[in-house]
N, C-alpha and C positions, 0 to 999 in steps of 0.2 A: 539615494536614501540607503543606510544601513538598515538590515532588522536584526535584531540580539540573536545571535545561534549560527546566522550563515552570514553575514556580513554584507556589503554591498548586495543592491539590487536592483532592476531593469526591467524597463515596462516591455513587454511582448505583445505580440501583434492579437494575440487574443485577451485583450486589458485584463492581464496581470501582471504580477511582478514575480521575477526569477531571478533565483540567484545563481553564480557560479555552482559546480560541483562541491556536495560537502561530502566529506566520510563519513559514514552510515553504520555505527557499529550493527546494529539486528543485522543488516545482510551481510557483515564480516569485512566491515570498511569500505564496503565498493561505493564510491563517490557518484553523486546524482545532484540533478539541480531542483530547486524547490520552485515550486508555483504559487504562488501566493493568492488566491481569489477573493475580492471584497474586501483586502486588506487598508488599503487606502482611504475607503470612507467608513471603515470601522469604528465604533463607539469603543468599542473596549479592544483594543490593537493585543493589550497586555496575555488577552486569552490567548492569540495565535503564539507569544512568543511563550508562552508556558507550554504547551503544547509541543510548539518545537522544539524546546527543551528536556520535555519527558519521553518524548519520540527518538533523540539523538542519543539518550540514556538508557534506553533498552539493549540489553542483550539477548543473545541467540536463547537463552531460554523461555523469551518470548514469542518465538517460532517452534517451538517446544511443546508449550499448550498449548498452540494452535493446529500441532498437526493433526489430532483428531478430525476436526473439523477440514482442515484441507485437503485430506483422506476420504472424510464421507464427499466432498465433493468427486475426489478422483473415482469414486465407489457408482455414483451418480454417471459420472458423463461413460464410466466403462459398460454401467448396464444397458443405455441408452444406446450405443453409438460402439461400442471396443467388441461385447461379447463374438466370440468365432472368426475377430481378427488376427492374425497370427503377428504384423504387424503395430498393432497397439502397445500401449506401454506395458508392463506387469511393476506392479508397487502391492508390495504384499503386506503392510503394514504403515501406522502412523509416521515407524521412524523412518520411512524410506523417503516419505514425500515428498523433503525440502532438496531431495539430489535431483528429482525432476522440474524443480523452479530455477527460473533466471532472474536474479534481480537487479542486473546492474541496466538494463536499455532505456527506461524513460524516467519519468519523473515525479519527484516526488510533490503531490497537490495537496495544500492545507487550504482549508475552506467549512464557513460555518453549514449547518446543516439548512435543511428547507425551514426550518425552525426559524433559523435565525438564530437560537439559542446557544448550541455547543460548536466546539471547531473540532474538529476530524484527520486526521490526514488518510489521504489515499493514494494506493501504490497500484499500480497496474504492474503485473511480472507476464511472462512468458509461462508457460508450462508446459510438457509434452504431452500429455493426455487432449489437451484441448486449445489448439495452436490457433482457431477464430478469436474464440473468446477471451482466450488469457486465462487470468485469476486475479482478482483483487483482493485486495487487505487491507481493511479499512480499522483505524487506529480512535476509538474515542479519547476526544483531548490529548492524542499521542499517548495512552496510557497502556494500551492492552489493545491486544487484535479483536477487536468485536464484532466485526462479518468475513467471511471467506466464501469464496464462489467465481460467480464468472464477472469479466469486470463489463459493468453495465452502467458504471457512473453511480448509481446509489449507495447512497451511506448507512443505508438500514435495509433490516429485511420488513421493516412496516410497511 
């Protein structure tokens, strides 16, 4: 089965579909495979492939607006857990943030919400502040980062 945007795709052993590696321009081309969940007995399929559409046409200054909030998260895990480590990261500002994320390691998941209603894409990265939990970035309709924090699988802070 093709989906429009990544092309060929492959059921996985946890019923989804994956595609090959795509280039990712928001992380600066680094190629990832997509996950596709409940795509298959979707009513409206067309949502996912808009999505991954608006998602693949993002640029980096969509990690731009979001560093505020990926900051207050870094702001978060360092008052908890960093303060009096000499070890810990130091990120002294929004625009440092995205040099302490990895985005190239896993995969990229599009899937509608508990809803049923909207699809999402979600990214799990690496981050050095918080090496258990990650950082996710969660994408409404592919359109804009609309949660940032620790990646817990949720698509909303509701």
């Amino acid at each position: 089965m093709d989906v429009p945007g990544l092309g060929p795709v492959t059921e996985s052993d946890y019923e989804t579909l994956v595609s090959a590696p795509v280039p990712v321009p928001l992380f600066g081309g680094a190629a990832l495979p997509f996950s596709l969940e409940g795509y298959e007995d979707d009513d409206a399929p067309e949502d996912y492939h808009a999505a991954i559409r608006a998602f693949l046409a993002l640029d980096r200054t969509a990690l731009t607006a979001a560093a505020p909030a990926a900051f207050a998260y870094y702001r978060e895990t360092y008052e908890a857990f960093g303060e009096g480590l000499d070890d810990f990261p130091r990120i002294d500002g929004p625009d440092e943030v995205w040099d302490h994320v990895t985005f190239d390691r896993h995969v990229v998941s599009v899937l509608r919400d508990g809803e049923g209603t909207l699809v999402h894409i979600s990214v799990e990265c690496e981050c050095s502040w918080e090496e258990e939990h990650g950082l996710q970035l969660v994408l409404r309709e592919g359109k804009s980062v609309t949660r940032v924090g620790p990646y817990d699988g949720h698509l909303t802070d509701d």
